[in-house]
PyMOL CGO cylinders between C-alpha atoms (Angstrom):
from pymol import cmd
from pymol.cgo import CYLINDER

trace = [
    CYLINDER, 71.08, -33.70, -41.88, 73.10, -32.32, -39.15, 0.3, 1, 1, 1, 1, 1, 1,
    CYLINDER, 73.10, -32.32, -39.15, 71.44, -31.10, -35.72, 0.3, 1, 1, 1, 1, 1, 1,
    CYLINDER, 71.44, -31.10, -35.72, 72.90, -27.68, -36.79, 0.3, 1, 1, 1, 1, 1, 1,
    CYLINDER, 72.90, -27.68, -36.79, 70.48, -27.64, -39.89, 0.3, 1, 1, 1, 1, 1, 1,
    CYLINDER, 70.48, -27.64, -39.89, 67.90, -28.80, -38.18, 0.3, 1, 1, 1, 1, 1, 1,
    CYLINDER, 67.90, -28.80, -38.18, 67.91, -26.25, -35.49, 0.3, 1, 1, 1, 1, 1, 1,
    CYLINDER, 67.91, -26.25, -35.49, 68.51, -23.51, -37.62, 0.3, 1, 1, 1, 1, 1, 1,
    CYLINDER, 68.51, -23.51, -37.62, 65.14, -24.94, -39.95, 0.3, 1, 1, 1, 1, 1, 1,
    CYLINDER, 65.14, -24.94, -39.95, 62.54, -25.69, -37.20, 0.3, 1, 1, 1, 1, 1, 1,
    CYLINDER, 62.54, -25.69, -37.20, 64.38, -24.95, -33.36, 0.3, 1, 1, 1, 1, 1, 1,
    CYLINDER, 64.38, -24.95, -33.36, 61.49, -25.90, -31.36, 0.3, 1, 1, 1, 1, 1, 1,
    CYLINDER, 61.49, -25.90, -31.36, 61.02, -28.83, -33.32, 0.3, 1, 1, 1, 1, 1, 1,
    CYLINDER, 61.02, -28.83, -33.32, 64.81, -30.20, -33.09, 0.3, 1, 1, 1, 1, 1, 1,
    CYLINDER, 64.81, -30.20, -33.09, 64.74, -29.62, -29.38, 0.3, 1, 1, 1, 1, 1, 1,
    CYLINDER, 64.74, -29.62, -29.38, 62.33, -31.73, -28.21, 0.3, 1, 1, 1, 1, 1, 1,
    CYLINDER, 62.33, -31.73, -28.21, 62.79, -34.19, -30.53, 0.3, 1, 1, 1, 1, 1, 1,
    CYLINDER, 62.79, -34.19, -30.53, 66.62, -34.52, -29.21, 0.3, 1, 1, 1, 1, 1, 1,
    CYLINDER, 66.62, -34.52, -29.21, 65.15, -34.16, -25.69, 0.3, 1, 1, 1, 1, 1, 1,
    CYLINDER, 65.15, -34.16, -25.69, 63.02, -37.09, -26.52, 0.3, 1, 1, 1, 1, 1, 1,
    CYLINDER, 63.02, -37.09, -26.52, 65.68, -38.96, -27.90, 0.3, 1, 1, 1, 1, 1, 1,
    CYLINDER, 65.68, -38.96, -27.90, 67.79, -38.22, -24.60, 0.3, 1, 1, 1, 1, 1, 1,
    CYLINDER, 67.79, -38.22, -24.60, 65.14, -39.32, -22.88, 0.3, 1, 1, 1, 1, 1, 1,
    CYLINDER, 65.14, -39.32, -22.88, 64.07, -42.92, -24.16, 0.3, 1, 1, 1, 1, 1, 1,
    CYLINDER, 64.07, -42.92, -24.16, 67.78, -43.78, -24.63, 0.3, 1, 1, 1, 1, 1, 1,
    CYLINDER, 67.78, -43.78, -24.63, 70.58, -42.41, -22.74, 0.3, 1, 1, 1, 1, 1, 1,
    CYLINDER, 70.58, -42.41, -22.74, 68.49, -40.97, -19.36, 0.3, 1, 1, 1, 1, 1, 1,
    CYLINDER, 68.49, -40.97, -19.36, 67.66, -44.56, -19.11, 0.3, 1, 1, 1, 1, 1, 1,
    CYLINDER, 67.66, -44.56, -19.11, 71.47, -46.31, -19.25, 0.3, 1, 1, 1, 1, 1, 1,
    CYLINDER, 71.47, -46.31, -19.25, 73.05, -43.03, -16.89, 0.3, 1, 1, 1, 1, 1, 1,
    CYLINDER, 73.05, -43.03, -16.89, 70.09, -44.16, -14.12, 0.3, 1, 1, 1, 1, 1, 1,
    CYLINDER, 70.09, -44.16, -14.12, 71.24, -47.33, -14.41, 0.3, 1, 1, 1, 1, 1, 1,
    CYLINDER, 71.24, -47.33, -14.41, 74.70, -46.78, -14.00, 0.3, 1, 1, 1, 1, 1, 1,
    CYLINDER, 74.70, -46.78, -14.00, 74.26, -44.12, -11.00, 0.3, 1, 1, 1, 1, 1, 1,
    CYLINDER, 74.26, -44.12, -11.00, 71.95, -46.93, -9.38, 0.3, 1, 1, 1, 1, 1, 1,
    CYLINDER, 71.95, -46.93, -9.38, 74.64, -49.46, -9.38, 0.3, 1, 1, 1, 1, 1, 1,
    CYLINDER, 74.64, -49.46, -9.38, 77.19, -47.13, -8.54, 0.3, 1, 1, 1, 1, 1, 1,
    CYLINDER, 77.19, -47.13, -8.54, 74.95, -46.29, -5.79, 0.3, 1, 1, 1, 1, 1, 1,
    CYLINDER, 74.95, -46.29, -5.79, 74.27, -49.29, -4.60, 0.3, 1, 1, 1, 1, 1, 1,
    CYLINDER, 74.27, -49.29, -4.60, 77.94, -50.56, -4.63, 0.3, 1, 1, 1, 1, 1, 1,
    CYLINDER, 77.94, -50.56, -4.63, 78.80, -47.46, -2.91, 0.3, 1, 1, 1, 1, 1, 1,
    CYLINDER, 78.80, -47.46, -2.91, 76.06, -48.32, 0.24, 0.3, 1, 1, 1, 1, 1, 1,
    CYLINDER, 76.06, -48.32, 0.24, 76.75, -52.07, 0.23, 0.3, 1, 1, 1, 1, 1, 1,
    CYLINDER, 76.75, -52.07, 0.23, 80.53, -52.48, -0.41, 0.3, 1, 1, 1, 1, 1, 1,
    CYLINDER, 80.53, -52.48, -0.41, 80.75, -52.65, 3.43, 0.3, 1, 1, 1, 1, 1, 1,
    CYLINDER, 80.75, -52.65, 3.43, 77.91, -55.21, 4.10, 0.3, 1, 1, 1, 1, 1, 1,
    CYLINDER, 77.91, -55.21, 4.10, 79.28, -57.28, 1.00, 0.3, 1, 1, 1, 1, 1, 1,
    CYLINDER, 79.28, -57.28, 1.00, 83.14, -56.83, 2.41, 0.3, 1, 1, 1, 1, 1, 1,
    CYLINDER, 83.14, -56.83, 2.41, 82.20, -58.65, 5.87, 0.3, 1, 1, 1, 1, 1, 1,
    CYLINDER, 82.20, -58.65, 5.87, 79.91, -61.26, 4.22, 0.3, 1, 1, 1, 1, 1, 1,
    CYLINDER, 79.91, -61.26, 4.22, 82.64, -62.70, 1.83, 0.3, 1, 1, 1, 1, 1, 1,
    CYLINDER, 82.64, -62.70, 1.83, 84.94, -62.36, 5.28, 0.3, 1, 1, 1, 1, 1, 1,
    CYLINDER, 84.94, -62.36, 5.28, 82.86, -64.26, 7.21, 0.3, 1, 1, 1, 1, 1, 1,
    CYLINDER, 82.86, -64.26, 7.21, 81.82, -67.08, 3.86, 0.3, 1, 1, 1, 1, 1, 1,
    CYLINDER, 81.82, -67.08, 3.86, 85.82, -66.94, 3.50, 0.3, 1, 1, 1, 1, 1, 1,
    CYLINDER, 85.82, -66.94, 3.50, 86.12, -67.75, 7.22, 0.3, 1, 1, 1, 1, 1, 1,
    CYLINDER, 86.12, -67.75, 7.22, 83.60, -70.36, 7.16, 0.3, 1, 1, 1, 1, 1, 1,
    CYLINDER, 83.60, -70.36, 7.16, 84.67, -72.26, 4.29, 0.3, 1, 1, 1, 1, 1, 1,
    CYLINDER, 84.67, -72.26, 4.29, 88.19, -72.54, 5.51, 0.3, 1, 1, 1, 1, 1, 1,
    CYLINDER, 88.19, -72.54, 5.51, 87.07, -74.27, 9.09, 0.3, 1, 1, 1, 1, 1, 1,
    CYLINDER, 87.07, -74.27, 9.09, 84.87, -76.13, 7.36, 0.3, 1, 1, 1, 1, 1, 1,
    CYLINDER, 84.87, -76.13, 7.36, 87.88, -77.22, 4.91, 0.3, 1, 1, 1, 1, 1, 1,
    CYLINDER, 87.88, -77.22, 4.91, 90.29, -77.71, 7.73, 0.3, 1, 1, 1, 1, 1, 1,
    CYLINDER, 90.29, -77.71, 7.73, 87.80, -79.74, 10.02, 0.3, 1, 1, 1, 1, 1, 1,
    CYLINDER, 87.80, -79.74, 10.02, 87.13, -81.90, 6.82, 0.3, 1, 1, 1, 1, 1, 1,
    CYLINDER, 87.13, -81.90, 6.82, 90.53, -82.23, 6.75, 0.3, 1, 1, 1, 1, 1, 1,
    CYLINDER, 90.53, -82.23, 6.75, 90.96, -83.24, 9.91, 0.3, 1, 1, 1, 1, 1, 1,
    CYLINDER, 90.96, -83.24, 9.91, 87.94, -85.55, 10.30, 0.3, 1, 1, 1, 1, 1, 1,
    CYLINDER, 87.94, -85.55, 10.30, 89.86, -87.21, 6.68, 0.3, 1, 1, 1, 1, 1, 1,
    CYLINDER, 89.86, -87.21, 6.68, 93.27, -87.43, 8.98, 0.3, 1, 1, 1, 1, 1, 1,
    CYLINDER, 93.27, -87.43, 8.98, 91.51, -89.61, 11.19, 0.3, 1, 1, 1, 1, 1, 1,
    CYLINDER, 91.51, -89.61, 11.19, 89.75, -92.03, 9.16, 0.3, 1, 1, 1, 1, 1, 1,
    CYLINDER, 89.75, -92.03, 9.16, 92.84, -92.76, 7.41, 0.3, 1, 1, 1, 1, 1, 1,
    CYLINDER, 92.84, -92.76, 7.41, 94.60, -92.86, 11.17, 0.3, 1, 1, 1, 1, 1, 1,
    CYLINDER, 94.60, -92.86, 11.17, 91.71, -95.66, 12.07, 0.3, 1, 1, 1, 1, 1, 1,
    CYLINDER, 91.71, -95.66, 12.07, 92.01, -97.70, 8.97, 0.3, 1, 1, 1, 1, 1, 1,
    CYLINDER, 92.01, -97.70, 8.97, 95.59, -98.04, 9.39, 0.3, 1, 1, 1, 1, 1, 1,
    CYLINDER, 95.59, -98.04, 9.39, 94.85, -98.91, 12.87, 0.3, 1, 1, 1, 1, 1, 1,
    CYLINDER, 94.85, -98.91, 12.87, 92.36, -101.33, 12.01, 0.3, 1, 1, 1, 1, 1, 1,
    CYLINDER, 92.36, -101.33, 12.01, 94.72, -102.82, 9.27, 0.3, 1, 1, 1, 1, 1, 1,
    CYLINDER, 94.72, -102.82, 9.27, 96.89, -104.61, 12.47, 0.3, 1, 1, 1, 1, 1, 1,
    CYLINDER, 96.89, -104.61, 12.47, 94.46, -106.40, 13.27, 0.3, 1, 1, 1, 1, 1, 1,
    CYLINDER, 94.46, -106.40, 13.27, 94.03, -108.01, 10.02, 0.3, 1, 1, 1, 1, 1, 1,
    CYLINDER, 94.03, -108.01, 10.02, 97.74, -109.25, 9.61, 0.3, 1, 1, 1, 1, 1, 1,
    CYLINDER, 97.74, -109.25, 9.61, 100.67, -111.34, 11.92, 0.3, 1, 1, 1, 1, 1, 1,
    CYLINDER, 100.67, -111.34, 11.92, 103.44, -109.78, 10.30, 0.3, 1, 1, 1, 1, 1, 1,
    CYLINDER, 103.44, -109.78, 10.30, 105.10, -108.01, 13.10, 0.3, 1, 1, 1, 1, 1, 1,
    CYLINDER, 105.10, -108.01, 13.10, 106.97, -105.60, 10.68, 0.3, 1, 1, 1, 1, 1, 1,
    CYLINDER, 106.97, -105.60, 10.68, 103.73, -104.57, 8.91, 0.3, 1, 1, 1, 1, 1, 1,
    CYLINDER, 103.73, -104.57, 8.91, 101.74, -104.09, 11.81, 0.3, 1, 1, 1, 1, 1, 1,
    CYLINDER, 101.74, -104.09, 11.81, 104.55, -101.64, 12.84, 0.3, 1, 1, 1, 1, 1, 1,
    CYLINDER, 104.55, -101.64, 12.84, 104.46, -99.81, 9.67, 0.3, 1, 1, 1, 1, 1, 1,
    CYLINDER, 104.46, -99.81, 9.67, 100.64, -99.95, 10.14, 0.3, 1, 1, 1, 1, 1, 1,
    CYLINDER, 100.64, -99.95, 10.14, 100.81, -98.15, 13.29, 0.3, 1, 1, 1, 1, 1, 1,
    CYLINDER, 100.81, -98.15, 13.29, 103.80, -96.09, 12.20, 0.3, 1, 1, 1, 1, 1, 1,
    CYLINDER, 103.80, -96.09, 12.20, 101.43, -94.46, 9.55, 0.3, 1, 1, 1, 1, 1, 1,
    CYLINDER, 101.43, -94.46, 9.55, 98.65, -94.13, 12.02, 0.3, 1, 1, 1, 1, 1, 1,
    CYLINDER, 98.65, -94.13, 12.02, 100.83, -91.99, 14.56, 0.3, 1, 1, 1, 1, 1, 1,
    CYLINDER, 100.83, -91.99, 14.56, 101.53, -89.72, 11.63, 0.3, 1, 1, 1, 1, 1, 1,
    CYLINDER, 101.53, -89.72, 11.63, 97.97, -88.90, 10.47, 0.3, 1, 1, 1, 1, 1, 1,
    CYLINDER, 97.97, -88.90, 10.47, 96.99, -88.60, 14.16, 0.3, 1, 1, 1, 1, 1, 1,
    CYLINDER, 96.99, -88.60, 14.16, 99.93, -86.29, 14.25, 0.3, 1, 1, 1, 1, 1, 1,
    CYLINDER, 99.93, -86.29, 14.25, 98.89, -84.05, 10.98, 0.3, 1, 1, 1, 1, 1, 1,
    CYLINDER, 98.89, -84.05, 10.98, 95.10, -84.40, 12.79, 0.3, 1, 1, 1, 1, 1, 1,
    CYLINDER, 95.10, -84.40, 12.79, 96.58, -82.61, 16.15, 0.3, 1, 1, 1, 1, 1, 1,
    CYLINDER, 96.58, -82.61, 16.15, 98.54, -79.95, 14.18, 0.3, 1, 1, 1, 1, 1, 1,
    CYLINDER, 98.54, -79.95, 14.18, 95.85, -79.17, 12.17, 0.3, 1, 1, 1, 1, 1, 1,
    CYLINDER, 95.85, -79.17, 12.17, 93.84, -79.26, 15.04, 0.3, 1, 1, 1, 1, 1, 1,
    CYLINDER, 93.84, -79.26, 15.04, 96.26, -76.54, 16.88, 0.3, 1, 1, 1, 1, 1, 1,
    CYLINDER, 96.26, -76.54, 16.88, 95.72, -74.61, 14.09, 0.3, 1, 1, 1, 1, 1, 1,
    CYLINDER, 95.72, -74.61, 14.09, 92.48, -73.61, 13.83, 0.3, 1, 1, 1, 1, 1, 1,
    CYLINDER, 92.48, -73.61, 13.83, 92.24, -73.23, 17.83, 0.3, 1, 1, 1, 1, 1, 1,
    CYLINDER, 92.24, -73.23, 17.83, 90.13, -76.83, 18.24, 0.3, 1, 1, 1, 1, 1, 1,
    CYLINDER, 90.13, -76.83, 18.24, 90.71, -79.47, 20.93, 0.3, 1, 1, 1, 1, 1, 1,
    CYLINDER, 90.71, -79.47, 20.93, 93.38, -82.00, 20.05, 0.3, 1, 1, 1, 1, 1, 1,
    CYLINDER, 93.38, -82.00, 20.05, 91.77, -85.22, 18.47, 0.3, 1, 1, 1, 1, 1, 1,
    CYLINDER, 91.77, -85.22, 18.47, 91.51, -88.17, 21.02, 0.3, 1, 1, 1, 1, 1, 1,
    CYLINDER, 91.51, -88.17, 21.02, 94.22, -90.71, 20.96, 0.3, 1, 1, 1, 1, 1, 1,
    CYLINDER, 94.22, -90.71, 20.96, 94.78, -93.92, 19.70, 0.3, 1, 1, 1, 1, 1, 1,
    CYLINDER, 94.78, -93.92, 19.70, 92.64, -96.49, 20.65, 0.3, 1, 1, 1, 1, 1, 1,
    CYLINDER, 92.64, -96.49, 20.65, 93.84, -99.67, 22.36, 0.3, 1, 1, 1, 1, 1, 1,
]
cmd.load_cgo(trace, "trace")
């Protein structure tokens, strides 16, 4: 029966029970969506310079690690002339070394941080 029937057979009646109705299920999901909305609305800032600064953060982090991984592979190839008398490797050796020091400095540059320290002798 349509809600034109029904209000035209018991008006009172039909009213509240589609107030009711309104009530338990749709006053429920438009709080719910104003509350969110609301929420976003007051927090969008807050949330905006949070994911800045995590963004931020993450990305030294990344480029240190990257850096700190420069390095290591730097050493090893460092330490890898010690370990052979082939005068053509050990130049290679070093060769490689110089350029991961290298992409260690740039890197370095960068992201505003000291320069890495040298090679060792």
């Amino acid at each position: 029966m349509s809600a034109g029937r029904l209000m035209a057979t018991d008006e009172v009646g039909t009213h509240a029970a589609l107030t009711a109705h309104r009530r338990q299920l749709i006053d429920p999901k438009i709080d719910k969506h104003v509350t969110l909305d609301l929420l976003t609305a007051k927090d969008i800032q807050k949330a905006t310079r949070l994911l800045r600064e995590t963004s931020a953060t993450a990305l030294l982090a990344s480029a240190m690690k990257m850096i700190a991984e420069y390095l290591e592979c730097a050493l090893q190839f460092e330490r890898w002339t010690g370990d052979t008398d082939d005068a053509s490797l050990k130049q290679q050796f070093l060769k490689q070394a110089a350029e991961y020091r290298k992409l260690a400095e740039q890197r370095a540059v960068e992201i505003s941080m000291p320069k890495p320290p040298t090679q060792s002798k």
